[in-house]
Each structure stands twice: as structure tokens, then as C-alpha cells.
N, C-alpha and C positions, 0 to 999 in steps of 0.2 A: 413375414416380411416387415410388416409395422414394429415388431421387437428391434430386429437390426439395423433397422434406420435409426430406431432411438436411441442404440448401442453407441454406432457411428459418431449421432449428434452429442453425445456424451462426450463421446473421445476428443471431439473436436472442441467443446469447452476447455476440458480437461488442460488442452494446450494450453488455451490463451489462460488459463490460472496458471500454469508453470512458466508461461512467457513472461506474464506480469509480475511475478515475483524478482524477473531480473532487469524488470524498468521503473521509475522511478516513481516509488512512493509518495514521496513529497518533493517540491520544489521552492522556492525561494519564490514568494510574490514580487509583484509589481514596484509595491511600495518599497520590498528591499532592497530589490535591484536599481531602485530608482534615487540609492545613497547616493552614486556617485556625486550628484549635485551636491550631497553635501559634502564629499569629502574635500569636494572642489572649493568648498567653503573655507574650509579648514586650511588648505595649502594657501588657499590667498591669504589668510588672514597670517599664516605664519609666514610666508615670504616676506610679508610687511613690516615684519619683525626683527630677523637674521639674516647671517650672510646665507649666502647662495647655500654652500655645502654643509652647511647646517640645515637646511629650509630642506633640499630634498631629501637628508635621512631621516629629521622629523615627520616630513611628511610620509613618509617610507611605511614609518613606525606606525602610526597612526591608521594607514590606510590598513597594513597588516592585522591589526587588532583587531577594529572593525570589522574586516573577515572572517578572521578569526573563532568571533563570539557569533559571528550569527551559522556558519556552517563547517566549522574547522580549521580546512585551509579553501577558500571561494575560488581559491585560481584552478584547483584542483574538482573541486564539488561544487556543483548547484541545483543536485539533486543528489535524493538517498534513493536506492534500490532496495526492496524487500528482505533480498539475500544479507544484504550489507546492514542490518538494522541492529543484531543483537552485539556483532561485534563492534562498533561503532558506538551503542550506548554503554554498553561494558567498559569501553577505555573515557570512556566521556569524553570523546572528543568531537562530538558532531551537536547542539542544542536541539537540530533539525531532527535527531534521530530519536532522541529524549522526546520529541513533542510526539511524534509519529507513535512511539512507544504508549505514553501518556491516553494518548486518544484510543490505542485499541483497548488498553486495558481499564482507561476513566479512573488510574491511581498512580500516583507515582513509587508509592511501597512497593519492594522488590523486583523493580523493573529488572534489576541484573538477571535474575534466573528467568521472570517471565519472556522476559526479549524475548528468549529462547523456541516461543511457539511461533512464531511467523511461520519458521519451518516446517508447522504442520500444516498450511496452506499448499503446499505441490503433495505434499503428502495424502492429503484427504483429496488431493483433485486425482492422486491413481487411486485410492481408495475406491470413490464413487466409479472407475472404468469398469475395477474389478466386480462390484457390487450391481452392476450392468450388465455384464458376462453373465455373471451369476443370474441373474434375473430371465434371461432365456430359458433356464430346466427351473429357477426356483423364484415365484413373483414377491415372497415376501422379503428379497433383498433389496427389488426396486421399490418398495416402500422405505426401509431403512437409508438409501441412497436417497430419495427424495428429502425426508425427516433430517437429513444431517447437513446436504446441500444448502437446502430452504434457511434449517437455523446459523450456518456459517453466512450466509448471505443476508438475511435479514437482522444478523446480530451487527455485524458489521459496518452496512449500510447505514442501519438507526443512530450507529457511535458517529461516523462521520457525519451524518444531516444535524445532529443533534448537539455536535460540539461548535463552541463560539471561535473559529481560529485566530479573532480578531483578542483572544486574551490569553495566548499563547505566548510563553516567551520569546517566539522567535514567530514571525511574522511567516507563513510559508502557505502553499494552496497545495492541496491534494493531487497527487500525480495517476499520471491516467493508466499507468500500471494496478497499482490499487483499486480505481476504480474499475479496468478490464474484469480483474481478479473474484471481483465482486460480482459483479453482473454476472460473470460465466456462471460463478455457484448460483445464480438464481435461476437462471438458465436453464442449469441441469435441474433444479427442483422441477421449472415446468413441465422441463421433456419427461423427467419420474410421473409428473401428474398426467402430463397428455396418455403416455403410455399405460396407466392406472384404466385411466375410463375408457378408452381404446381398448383395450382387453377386455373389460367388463358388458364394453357391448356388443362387442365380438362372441362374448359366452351367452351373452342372453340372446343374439340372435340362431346361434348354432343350438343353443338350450329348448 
């Protein structure tokens, strides 16, 4: 009965690491969002300058670029999703997706190919269901399911406590997709441990 609850609570992780890959990773902080003041700056000072129909398509211009560099197209994105990370750094068109890229890997060398493991995050979370299953006729899969949970999560976790985003090219705060994603794998390590010592004195009282 205590295996299959832990099955269940696995699977139910399991989701919220496949949900979270498809909400937002990063988002655009306070401070960037809080440009507009300045862009407001910027059209007054050039209104003060030119006629009318010059004043709004510099101002146009302007405000477009701004956007631009900090997350692509801003009218369009104000946040990256998991999914959306490898092909978005690949064309370069996101800074936000570059930083996000940047922080899991702690290198900007070869980001193009590495991008490419976020996708093993919903992957290793059916991984861990299967290694769950398994673990009702064989216990030594819920150790390897705990051991690979634990280190996706706690590697994870350390990279984002432990990066400055305050010296990131592009100003942004960690989205709670990410952070779900995370937590669940650590989640699941516990439930691998609950279930570990829950078995073990299960054996030594039936022993």
C-alpha cells in the first residue's frame, strides 16, 4: 500500500515538472518593466525637438529597440517558457533566453547544442514514473530514481541561489515554472527516501 501511494505521489510530481516546462522560466524584473518611465523620457525630450510626425516615429523607433534587446519582440514576450528556450537561443533572438541558458549551464561555450537539454527535464520526470513502477517488483530502481531526482534538483537549484542576476545582461527574475520544476524533482527524491526507510522497517519489523 505505502509503494503505491509513493508511485501516485511520483506521478503527481512528475506533472508539475512537465507543466512547468511549459510556463515561464524567466520573466522580465521590475526594474525592466519599470522602463517605461524612461522611455517616457525620451519622447518628451524628442517632442521638444521635432515636428509632431517625426517625434512619433522616432519615438516609435526607439521604444521598439528598447524591446527589442531586452526580450525580442516585448509586445509579444515577457516571459520565456522552458519549451521555447533552445529554439529562441539558437536564432538569438530572445537576451532573456541566453541568460536563462547561461545560468543552467554557468558558461556561455556552446550554448547552441547545450540549449538543447532542457528537454531532458519532462523527459527524466517520465523517467522517474517508470523507475517508480519499477520499483514495486524491483527496490533497487527507487534508489536510482531518488539519486537522479535529488541530483536534477539539487544541481539546479544551487545554479539558480547561487547566480548574481543582478549581473546578467538583461535584468530578469526566475519564473515559477522553473522554480515548480525544481522543487517537484526534489519532491520526488524525498518520496524515493520516504519510501527507502518505510520499506526497510517494514522488513525489519516483519524480519
Amino acid at each position: 500500500m505505502i509503494s503505491k501511494i509513493c508511485v501516485i505521489l511520483v506521478m503527481v510530481c512528475a506533472v508539475i515538472v512537465i507543466a512547468g516546462f511549459f510556463q515561464p522560466w524567466a520573466e522580465v524584473s521590475t526594474s525592466v518593466e519599470g522602463g517605461s518611465d524612461g522611455v517616457t523620457g525620451i519622447l518628451k525630450g524628442t517632442f521638444g525637438k521635432i515636428s509632431l510626425g517625426s517625434k512619433v516615429i522616432g519615438g516609435i523607433e526607439k521604444v521598439s529597440n528598447t524591446a527589442e534587446g531586452v526580450v525580442g519582440n516585448v509586445g509579444i514576450k515577457k516571459s520565456v517558457s522552458g519549451v521555447a528556450v533552445p529554439g529562441l537561443v539558437n536564432n538569438k533572438s530572445s537576451k532573456m533566453a541566453l541568460v536563462i541558458a547561461e545560468i543552467m549551464f554557468k558558461s556561455v561555450e556552446g550554448l547552441d547544442w547545450k540549449s538543447y537539454a532542457v528537454y531532458l527535464m519532462p523527459v527524466l520526470a517520465v523517467l522517474c514514473v517508470l523507475l517508480a513502477g519499477a520499483g514495486l517488483k524491483y527496490p533497487i530502481t527507487v534508489i536510482a530514481m531518488t539519486v537522479l531526482s535529488g541530483a536534477v534538483s539539487g544541481l539546479g537549484l544551487y545554479n539558480l541561489y547561487t547566480t548574481d542576476l543582478s549581473s546578467m545582461i538583461v535584468k530578469i527574475k526566475i519564473g515559477y515554472g522553473m522554480w515548480n520544476s525544481l522543487y517537484a524533482f526534489g519532491a520526488i527524491a524525498a518520496v524515493g527516501a520516504g519510501w527507502m526507510l518505510l520499506e526497510r522497517r517494514k522488513n525489519r519489523i516483519s524480519g
